[in-house]
C-alpha positions in Angstrom: -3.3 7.7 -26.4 -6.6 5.7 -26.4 -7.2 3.3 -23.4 -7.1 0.3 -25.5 -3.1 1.4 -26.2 -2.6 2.3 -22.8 -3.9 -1.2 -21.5 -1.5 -3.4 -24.3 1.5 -0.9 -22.8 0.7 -2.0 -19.5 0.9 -6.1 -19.8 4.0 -7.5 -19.6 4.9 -9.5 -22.2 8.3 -11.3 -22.4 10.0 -11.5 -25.5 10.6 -15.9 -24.5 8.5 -17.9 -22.5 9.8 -17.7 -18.9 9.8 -20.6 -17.0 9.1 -20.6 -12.8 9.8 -23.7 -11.1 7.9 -23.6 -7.8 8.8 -25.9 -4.9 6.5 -26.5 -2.1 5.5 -28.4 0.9 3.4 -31.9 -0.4 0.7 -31.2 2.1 0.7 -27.6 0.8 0.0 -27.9 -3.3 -2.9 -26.2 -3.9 -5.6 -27.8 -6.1 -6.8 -26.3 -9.5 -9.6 -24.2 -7.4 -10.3 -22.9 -3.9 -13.8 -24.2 -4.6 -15.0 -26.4 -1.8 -12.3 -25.5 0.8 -13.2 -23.7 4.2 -11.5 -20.9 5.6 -8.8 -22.8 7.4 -7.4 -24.4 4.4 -7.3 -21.5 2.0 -5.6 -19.7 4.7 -3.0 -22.8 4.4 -2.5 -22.8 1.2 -3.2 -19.5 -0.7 0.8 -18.1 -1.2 1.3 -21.5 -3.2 -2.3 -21.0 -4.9 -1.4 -17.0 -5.3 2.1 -18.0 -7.3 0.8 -20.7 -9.4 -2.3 -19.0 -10.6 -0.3 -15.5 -11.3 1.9 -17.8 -13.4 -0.9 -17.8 -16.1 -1.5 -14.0 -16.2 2.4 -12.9 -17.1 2.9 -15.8 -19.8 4.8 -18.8 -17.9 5.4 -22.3 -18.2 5.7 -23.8 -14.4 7.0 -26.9 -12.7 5.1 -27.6 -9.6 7.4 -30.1 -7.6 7.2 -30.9 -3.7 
């Protein structure tokens, strides 16, 4: 098996778009980037930030309400 097989076996890849509907705290939607924030606000806000930008590496549609 060549490691360019091995790394398409290993990306998920659903057969339909799945969609993720996250719900969260108004004062706790991260922005686009953690660019600009201190320490104290990523701290605040990365599980949201963690979740949402994930969404974009297993193939997702999400709904960010708060």
């Amino acid at each position: 098996m060549t490691s360019k097989s091995k790394k398409k076996k290993d990306i998920f890849e659903p057969k339909k778009k799945l969609r993720i509907i996250v719900l969260v705290h108004q004062d706790l939607v991260p922005p686009d980037s953690l660019d600009g924030l201190n320490d104290k606000e990523r701290i605040e806000i990365k599980t949201e930030y963690d979740v949402i930008s994930t969404r974009f590496t297993i193939s997702t549609s999400s709904v960010i309400s708060s």
